[in-house]
MARDREN-414745 format. One record per residue: x, z, y of N, C-alpha, C in turn; residue number from 1; residue in one letter. Coordinates in steps of 0.02 Angstrom, whole numbers. Example, Ala and Ser with C-alpha at 12.3 -4.5 7.8 and 13.67 -1.06 7.14 Angstrom:
% MARDREN-414745
{n_x=660	n_z=390	n_y=-284	ca_x=615	ca_z=390	ca_y=-225	c_x=660	c_z=390	c_y=-165	resi=1	resn=A}
{n_x=642	n_z=354	n_y=-112	ca_x=684	ca_z=357	ca_y=-53	c_x=645	c_z=394	c_y=2	resi=2	resn=S}
//
This chain:
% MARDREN-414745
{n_x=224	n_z=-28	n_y=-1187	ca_x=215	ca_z=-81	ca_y=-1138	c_x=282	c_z=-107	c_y=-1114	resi=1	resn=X}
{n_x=276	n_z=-163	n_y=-1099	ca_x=336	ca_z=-195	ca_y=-1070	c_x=364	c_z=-187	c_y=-1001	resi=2	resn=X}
{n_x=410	n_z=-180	n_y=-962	ca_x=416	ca_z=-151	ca_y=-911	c_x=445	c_z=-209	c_y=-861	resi=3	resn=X}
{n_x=459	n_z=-268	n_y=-894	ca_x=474	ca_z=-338	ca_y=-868	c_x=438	c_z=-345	c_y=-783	resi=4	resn=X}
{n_x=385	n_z=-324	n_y=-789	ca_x=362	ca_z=-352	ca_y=-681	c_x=388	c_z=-290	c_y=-659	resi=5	resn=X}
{n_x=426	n_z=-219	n_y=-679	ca_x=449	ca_z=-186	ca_y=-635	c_x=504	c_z=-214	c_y=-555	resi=6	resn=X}
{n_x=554	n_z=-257	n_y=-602	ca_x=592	ca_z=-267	ca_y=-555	c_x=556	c_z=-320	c_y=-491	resi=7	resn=X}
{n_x=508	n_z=-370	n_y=-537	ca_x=458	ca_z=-432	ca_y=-489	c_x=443	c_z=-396	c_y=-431	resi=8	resn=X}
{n_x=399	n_z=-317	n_y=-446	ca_x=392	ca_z=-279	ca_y=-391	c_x=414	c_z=-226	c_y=-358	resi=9	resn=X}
{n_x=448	n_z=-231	n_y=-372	ca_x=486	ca_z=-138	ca_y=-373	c_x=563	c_z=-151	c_y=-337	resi=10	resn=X}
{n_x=568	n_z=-120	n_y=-303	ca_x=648	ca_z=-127	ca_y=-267	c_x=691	c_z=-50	c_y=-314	resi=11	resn=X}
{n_x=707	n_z=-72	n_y=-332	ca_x=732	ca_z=-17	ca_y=-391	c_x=794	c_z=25	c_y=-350	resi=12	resn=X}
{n_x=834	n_z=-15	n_y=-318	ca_x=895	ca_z=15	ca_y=-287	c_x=860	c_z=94	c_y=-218	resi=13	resn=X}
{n_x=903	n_z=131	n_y=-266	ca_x=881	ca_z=206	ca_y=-232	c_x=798	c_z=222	c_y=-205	resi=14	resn=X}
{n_x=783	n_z=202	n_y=-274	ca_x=691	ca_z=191	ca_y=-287	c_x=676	c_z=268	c_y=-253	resi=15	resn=X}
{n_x=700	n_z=330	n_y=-290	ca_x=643	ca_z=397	ca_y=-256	c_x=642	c_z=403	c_y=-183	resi=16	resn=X}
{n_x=710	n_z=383	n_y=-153	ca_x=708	ca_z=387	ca_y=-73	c_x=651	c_z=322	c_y=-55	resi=17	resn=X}
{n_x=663	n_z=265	n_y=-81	ca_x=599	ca_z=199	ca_y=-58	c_x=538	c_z=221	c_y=-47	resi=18	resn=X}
{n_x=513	n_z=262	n_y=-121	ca_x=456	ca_z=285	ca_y=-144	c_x=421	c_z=337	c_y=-83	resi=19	resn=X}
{n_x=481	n_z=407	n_y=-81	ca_x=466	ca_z=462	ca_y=-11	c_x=427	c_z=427	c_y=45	resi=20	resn=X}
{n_x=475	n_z=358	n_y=68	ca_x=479	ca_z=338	ca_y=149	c_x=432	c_z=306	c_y=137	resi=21	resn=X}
{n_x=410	n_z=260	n_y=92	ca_x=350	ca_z=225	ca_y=93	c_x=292	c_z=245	c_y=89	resi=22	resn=X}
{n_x=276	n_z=314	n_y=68	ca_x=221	ca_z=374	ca_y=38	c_x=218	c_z=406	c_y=121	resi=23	resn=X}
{n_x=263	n_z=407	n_y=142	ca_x=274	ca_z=453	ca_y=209	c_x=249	c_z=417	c_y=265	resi=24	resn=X}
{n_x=257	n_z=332	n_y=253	ca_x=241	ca_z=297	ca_y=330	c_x=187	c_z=254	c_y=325	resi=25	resn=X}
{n_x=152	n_z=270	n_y=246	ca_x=67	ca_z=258	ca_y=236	c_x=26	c_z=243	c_y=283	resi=26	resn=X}
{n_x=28	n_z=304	n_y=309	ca_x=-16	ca_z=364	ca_y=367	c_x=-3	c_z=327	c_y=432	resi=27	resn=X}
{n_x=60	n_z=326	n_y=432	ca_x=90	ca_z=286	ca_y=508	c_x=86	c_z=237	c_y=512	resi=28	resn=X}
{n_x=116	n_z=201	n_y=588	ca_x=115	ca_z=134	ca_y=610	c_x=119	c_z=83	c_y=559	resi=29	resn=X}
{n_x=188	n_z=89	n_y=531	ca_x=230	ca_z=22	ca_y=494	c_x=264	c_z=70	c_y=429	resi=30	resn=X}
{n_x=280	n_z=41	n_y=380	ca_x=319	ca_z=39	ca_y=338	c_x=387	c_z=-3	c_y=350	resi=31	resn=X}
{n_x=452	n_z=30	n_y=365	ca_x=478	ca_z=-18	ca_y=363	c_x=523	c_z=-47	c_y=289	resi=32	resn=X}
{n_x=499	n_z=-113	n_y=310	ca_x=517	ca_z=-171	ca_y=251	c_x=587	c_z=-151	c_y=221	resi=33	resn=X}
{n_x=636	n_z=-132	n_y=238	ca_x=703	ca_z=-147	ca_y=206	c_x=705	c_z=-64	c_y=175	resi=34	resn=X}
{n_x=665	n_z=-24	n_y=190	ca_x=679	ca_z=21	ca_y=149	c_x=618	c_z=33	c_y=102	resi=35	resn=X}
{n_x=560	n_z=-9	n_y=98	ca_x=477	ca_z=-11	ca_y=60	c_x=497	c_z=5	c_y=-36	resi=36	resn=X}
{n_x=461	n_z=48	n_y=-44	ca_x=473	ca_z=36	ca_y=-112	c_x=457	c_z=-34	c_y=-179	resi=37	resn=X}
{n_x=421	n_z=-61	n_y=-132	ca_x=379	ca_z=-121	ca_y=-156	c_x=415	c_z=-196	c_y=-133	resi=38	resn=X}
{n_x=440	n_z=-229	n_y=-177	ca_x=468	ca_z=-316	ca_y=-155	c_x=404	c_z=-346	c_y=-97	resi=39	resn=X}
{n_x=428	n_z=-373	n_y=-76	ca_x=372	ca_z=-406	ca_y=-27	c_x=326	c_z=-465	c_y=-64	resi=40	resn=X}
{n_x=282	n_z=-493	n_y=-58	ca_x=254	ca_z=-516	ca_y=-78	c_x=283	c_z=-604	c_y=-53	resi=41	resn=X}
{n_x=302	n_z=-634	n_y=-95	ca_x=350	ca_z=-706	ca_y=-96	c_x=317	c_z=-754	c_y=-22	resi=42	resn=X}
{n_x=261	n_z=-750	n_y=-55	ca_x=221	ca_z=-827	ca_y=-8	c_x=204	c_z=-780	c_y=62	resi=43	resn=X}
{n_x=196	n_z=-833	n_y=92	ca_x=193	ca_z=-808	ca_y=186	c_x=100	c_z=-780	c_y=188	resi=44	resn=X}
{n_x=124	n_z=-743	n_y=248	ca_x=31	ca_z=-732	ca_y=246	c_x=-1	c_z=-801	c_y=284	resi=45	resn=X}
{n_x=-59	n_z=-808	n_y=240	ca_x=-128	ca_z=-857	ca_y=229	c_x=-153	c_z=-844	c_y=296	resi=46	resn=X}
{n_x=-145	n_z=-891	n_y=322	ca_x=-228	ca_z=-918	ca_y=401	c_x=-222	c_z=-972	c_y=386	resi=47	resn=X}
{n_x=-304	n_z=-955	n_y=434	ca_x=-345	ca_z=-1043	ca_y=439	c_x=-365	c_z=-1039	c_y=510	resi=48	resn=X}
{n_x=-360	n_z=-1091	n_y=528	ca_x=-372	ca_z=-1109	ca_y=617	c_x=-437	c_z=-1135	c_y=606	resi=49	resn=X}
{n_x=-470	n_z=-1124	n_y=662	ca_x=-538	ca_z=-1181	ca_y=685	c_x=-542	c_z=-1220	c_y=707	resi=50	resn=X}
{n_x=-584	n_z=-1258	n_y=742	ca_x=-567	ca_z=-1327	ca_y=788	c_x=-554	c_z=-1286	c_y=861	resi=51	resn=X}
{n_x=-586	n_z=-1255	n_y=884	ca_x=-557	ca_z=-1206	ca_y=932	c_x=-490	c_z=-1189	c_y=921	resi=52	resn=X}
{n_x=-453	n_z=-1192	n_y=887	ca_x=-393	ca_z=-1150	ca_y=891	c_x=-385	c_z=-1077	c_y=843	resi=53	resn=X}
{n_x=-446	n_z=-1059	n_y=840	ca_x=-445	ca_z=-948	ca_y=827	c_x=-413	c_z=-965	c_y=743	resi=54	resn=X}
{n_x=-364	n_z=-909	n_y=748	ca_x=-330	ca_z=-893	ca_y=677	c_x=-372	c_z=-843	c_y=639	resi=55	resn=X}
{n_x=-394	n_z=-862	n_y=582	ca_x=-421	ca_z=-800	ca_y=543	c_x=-380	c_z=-780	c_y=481	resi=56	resn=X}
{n_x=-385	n_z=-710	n_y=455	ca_x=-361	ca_z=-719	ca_y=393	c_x=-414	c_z=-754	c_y=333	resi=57	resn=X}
{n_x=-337	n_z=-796	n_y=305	ca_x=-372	ca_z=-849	ca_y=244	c_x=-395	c_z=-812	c_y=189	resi=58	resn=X}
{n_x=-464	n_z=-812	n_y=157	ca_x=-482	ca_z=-799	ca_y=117	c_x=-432	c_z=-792	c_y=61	resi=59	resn=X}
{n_x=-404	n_z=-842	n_y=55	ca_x=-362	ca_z=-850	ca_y=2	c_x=-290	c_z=-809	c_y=7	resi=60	resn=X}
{n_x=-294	n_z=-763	n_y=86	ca_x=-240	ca_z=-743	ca_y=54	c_x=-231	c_z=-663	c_y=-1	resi=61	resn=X}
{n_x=-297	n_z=-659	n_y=-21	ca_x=-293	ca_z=-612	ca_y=-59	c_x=-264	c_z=-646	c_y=-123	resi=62	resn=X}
{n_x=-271	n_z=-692	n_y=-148	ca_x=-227	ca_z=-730	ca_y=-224	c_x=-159	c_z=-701	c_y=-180	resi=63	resn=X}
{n_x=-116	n_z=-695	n_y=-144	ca_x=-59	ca_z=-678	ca_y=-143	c_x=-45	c_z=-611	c_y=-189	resi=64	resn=X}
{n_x=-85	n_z=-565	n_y=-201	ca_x=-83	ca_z=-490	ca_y=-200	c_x=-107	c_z=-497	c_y=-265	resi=65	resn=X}
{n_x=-142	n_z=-521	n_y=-304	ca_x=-178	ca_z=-541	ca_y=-371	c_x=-121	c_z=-502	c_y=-409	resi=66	resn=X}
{n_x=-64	n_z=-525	n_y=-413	ca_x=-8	ca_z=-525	ca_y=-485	c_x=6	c_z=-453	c_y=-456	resi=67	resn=X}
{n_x=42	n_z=-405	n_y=-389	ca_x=33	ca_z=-363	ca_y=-389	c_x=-25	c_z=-305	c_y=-406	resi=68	resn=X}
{n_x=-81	n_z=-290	n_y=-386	ca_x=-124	ca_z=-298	ca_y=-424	c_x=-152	c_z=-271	c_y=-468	resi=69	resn=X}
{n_x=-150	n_z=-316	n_y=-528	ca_x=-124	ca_z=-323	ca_y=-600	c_x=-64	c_z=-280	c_y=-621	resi=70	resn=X}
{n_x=-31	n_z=-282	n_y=-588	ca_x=28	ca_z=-234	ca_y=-625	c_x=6	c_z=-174	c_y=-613	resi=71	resn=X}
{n_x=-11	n_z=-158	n_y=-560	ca_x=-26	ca_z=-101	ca_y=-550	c_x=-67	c_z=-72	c_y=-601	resi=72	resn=X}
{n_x=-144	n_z=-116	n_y=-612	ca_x=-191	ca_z=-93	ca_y=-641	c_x=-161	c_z=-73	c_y=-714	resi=73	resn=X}
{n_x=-121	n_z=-119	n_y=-731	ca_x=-87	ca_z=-99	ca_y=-811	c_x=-43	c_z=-30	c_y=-817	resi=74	resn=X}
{n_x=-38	n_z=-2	n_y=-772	ca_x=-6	ca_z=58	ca_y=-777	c_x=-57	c_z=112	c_y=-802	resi=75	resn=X}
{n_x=-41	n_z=152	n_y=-831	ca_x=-100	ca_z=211	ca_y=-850	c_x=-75	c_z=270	c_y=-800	resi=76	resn=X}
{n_x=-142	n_z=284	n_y=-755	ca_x=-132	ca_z=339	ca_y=-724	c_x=-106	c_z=412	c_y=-764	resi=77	resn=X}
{n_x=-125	n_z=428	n_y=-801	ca_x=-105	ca_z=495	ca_y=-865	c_x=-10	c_z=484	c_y=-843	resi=78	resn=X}
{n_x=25	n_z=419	n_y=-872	ca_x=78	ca_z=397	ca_y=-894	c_x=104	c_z=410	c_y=-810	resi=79	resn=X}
{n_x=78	n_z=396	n_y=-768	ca_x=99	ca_z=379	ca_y=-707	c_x=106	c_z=472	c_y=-654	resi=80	resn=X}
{n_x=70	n_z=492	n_y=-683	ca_x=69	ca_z=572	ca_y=-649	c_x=106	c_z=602	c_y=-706	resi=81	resn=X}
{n_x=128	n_z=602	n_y=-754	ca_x=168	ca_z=617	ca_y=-829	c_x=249	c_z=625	c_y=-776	resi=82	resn=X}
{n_x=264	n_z=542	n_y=-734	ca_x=313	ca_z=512	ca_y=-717	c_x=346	c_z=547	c_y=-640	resi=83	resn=X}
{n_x=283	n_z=556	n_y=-622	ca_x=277	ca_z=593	ca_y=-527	c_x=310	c_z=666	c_y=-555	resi=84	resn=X}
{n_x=268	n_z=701	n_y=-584	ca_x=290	ca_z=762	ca_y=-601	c_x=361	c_z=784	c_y=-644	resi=85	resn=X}
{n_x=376	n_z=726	n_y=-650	ca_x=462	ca_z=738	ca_y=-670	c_x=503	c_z=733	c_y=-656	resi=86	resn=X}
{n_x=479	n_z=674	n_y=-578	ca_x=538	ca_z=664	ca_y=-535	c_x=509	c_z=714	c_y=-475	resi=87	resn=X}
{n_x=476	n_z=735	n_y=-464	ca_x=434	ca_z=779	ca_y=-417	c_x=487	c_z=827	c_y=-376	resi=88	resn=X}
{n_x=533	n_z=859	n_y=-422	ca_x=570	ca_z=886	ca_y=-368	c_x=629	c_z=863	c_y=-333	resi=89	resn=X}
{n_x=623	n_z=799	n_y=-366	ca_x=688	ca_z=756	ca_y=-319	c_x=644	c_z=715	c_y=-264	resi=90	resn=X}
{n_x=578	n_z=711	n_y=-250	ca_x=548	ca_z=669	ca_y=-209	c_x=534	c_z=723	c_y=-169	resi=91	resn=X}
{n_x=535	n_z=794	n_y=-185	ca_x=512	ca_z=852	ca_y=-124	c_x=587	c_z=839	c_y=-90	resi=92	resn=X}
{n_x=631	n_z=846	n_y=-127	ca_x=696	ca_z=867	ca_y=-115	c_x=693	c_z=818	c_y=-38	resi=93	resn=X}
{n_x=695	n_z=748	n_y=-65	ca_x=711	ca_z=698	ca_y=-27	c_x=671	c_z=698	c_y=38	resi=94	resn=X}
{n_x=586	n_z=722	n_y=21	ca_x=559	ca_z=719	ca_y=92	c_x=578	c_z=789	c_y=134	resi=95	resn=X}
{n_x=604	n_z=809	n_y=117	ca_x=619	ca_z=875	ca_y=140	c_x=671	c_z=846	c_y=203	resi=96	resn=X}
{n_x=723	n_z=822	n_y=142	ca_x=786	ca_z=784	ca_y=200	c_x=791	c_z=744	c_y=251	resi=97	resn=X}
{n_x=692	n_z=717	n_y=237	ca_x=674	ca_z=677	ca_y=300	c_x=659	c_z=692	c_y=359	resi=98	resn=X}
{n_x=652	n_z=772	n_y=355	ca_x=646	ca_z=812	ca_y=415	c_x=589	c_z=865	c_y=420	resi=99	resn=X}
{n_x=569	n_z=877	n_y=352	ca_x=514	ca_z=906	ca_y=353	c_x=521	c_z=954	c_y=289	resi=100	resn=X}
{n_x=553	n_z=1014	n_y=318	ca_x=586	ca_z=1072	ca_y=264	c_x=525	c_z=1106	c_y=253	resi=101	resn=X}
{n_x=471	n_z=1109	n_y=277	ca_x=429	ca_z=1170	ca_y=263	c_x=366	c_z=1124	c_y=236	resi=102	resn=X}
{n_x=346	n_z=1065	n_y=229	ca_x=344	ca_z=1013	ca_y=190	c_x=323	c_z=993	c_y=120	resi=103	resn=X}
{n_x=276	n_z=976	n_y=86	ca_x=264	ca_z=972	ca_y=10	c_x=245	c_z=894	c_y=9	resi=104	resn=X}
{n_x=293	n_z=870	n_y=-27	ca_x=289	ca_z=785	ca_y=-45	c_x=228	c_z=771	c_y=-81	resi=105	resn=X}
{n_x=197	n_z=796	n_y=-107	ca_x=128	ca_z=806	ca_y=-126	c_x=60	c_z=818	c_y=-95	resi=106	resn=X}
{n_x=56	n_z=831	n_y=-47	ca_x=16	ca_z=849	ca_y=7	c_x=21	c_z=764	c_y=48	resi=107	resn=X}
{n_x=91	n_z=748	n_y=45	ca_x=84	ca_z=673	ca_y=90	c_x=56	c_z=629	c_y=56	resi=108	resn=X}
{n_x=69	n_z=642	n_y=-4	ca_x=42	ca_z=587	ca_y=-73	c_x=-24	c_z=594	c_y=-61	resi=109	resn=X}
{n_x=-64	n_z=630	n_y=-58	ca_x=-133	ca_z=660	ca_y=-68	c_x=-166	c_z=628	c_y=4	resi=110	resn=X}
{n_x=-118	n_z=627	n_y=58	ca_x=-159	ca_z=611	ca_y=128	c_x=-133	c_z=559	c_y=139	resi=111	resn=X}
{n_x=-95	n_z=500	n_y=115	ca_x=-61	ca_z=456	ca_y=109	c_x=-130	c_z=407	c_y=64	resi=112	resn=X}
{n_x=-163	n_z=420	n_y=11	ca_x=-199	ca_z=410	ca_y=-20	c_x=-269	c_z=413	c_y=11	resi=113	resn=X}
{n_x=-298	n_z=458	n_y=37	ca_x=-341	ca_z=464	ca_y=64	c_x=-344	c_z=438	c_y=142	resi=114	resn=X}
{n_x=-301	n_z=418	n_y=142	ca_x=-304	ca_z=354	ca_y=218	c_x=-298	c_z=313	c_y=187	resi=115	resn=X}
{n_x=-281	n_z=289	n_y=149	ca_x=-288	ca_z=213	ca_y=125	c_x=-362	c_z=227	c_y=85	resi=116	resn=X}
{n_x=-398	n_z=258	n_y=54	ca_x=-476	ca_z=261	ca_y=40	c_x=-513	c_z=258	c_y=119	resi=117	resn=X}
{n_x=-488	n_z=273	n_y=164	ca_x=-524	ca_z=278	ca_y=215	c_x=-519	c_z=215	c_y=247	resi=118	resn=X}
{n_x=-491	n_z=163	n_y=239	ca_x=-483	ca_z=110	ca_y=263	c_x=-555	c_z=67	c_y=262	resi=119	resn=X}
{n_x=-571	n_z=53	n_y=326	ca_x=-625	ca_z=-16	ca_y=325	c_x=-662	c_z=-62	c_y=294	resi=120	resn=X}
{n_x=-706	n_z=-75	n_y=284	ca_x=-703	ca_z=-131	ca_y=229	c_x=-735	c_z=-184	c_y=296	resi=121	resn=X}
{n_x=-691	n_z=-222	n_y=321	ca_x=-731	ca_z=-278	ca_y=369	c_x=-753	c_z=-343	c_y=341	resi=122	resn=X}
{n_x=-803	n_z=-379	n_y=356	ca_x=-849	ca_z=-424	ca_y=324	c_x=-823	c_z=-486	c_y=381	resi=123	resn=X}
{n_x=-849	n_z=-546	n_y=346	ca_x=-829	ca_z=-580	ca_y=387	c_x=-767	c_z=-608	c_y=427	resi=124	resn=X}
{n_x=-749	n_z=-668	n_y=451	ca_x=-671	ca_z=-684	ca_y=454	c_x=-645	c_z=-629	c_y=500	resi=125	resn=X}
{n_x=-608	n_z=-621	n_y=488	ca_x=-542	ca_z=-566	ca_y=526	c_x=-498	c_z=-617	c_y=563	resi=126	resn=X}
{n_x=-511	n_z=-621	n_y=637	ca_x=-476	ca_z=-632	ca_y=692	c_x=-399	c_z=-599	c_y=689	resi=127	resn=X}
{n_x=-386	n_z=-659	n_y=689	ca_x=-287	ca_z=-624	ca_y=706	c_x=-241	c_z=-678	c_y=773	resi=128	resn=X}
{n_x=-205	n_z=-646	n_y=808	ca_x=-158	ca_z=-670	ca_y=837	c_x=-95	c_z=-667	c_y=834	resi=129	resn=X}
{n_x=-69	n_z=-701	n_y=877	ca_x=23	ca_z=-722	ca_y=856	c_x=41	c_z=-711	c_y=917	resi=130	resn=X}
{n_x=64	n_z=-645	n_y=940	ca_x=103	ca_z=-623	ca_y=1007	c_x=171	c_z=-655	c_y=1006	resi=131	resn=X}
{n_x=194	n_z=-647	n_y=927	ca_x=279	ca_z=-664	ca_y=933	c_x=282	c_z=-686	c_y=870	resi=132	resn=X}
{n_x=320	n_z=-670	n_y=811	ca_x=346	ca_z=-727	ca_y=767	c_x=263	c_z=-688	c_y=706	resi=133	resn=X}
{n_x=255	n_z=-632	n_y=697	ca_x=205	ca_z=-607	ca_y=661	c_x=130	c_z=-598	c_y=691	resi=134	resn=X}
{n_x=97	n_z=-615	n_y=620	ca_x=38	ca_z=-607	ca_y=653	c_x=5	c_z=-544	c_y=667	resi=135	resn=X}
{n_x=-41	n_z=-549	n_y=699	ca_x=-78	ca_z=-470	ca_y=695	c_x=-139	c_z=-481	c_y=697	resi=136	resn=X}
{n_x=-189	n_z=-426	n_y=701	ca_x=-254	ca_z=-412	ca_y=699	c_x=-283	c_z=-433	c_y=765	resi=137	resn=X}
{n_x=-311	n_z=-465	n_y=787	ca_x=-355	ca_z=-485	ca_y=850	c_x=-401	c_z=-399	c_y=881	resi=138	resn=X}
{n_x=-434	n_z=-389	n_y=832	ca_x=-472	ca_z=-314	ca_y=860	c_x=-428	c_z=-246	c_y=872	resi=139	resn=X}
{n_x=-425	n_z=-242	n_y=903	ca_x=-377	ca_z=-171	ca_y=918	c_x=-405	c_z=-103	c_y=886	resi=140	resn=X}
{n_x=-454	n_z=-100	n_y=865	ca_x=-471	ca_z=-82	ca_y=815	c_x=-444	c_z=-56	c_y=741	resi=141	resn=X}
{n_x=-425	n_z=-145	n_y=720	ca_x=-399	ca_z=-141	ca_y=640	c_x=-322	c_z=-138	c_y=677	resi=142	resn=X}
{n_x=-290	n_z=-166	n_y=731	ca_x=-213	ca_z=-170	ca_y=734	c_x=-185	c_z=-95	c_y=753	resi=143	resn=X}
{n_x=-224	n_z=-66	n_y=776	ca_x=-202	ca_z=23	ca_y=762	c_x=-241	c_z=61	c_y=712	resi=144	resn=X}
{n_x=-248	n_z=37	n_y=664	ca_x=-263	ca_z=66	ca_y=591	c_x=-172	c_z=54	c_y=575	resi=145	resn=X}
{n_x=-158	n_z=118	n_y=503	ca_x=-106	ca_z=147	ca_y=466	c_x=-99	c_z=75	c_y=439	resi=146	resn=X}
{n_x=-24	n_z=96	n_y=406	ca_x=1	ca_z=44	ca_y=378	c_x=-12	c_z=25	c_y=306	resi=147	resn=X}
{n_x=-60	n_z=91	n_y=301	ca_x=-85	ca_z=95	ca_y=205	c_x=-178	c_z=44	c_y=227	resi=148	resn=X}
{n_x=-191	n_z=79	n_y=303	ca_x=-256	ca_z=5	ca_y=292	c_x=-240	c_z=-51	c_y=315	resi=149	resn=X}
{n_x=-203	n_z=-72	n_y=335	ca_x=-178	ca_z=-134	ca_y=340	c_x=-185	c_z=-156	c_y=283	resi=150	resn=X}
{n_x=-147	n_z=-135	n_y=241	ca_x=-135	ca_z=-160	ca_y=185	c_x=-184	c_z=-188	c_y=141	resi=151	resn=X}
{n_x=-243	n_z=-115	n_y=148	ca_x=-300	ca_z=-127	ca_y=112	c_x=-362	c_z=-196	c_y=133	resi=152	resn=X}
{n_x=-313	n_z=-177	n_y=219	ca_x=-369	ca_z=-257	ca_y=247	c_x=-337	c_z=-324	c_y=216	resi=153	resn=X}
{n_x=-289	n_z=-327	n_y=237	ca_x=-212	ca_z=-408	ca_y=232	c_x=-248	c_z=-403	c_y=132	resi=154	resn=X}
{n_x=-270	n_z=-359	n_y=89	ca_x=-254	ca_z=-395	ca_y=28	c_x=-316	c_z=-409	c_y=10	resi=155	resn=X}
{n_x=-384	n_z=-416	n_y=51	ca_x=-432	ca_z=-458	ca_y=51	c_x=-483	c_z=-394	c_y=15	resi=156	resn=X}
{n_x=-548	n_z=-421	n_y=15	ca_x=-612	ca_z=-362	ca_y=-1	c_x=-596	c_z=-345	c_y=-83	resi=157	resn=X}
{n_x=-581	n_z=-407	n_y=-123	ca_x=-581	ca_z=-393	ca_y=-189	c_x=-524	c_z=-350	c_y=-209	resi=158	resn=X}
{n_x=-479	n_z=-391	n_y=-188	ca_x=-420	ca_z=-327	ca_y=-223	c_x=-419	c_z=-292	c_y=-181	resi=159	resn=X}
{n_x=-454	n_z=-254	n_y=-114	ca_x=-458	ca_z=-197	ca_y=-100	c_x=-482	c_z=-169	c_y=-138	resi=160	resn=X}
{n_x=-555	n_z=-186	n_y=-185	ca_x=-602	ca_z=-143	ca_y=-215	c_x=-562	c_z=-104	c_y=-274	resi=161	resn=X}
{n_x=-513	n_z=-164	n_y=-303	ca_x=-484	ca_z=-124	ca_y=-333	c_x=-417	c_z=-92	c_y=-354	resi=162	resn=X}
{n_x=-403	n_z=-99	n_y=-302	ca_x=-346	ca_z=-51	ca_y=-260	c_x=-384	c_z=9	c_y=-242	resi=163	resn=X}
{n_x=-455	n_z=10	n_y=-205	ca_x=-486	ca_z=83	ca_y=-218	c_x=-486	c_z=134	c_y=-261	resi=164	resn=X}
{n_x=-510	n_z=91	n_y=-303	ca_x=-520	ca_z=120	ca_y=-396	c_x=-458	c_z=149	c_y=-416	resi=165	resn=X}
{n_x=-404	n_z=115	n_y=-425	ca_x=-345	ca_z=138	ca_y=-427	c_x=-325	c_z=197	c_y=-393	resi=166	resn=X}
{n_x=-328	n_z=195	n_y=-326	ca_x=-296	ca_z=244	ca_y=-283	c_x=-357	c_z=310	c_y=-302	resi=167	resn=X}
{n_x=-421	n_z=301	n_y=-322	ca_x=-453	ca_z=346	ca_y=-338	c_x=-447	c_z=406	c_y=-396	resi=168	resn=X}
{n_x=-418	n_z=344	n_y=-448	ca_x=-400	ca_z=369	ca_y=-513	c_x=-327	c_z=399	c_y=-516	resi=169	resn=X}
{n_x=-275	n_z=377	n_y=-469	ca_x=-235	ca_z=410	ca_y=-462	c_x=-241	c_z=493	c_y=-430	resi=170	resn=X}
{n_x=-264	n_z=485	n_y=-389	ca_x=-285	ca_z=542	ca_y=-337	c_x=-308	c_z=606	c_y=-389	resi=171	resn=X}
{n_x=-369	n_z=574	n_y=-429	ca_x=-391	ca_z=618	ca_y=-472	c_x=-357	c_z=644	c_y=-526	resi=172	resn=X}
{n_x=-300	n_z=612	n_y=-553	ca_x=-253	ca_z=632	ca_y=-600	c_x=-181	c_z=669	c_y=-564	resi=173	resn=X}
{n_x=-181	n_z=665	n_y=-506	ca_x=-126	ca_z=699	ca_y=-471	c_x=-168	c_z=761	c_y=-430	resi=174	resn=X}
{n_x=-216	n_z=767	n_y=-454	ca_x=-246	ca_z=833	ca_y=-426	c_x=-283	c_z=869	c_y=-485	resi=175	resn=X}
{n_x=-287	n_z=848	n_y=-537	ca_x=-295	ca_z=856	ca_y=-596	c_x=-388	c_z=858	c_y=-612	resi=176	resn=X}
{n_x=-420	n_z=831	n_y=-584	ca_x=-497	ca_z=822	ca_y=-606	c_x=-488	c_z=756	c_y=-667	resi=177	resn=X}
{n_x=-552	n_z=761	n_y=-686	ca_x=-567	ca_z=722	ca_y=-723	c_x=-597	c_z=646	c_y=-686	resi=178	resn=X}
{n_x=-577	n_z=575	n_y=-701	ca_x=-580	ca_z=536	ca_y=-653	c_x=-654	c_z=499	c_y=-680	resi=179	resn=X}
{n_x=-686	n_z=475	n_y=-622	ca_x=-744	ca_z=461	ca_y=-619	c_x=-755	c_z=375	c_y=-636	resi=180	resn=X}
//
């Protein structure tokens, strides 16, 4: 396979530390951006106003996330836990250095994953507001959900579904079952 959309998505510069912090702050509030293992996604996030005024998220802004995605899906999980387990002890190493010596970078992967499966599936437009220059979630609800369901909300029901699948089939190959 060709490896050409790595760099499209992938922040390559001191990738296993990106990879740790981004696996690590899943679970938590925010990911922050300048150290994410993942390029940001180019186009701005999608709303639509009403005649009232109320911002929702735009349907459409799941086509933002489409080409990510896709790349993802083209990866073979087998190839992809082949890849974890070889850099594995430089990603313990590293979360270790994050402050957490007694610690298995694997265990975060695993609950890092399983909060983003646990994420919401909300129907219907998603209310958002603009406190300051970003938007946020209107329900306080979804705006203190992790930064791995955010994610799973902001990239719309479809490519959540299969961003599920994915994170499922990963899960199952990094724990070694047979995937369903």
């Amino acid at each position: 396979r060709s490896h050409a959309p790595l760099p499209r998505f992938t922040n390559m510069q001191d990738y296993v530390r990106r990879f740790v912090i981004t696996v690590d702050n899943l679970p938590r509030n925010i990911v922050p951006s300048q150290l994410s293992a993942l390029q940001r996604v180019p186009e701005p996030l999608m709303v639509d106003r009403d005649a009232s005024g109320t911002l929702t998220l735009s349907p459409r802004n799941g086509d933002r996330y489409a080409p990510l995605i896709g790349f993802l899906e083209s990866l073979e999980p087998a190839t992809l836990v082949k890849l974890y387990s070889r850099f594995y002890p430089l990603m313990d190493q590293e979360y270790k250095s994050l402050g957490y010596p007694e610690g298995r970078f694997h265990d975060r992967v695993i609950f890092a994953i399983d909060d983003m499966l646990a994420a919401p599936r909300p129907t219907g437009p998603i209310e958002l507001i603009q406190p300051r220059v970003l938007y946020e979630y209107a329900d306080p609800a979804l705006r203190t959900r992790s930064a791995g369901q955010k994610v799973m909300i902001r990239v719309g029901p479809d490519n959540a579904e299969r961003l599920r699948g994915l994170l499922q089939r990963w899960r199952a190959q990094l724990l070694g079952q047979a995937a369903n």
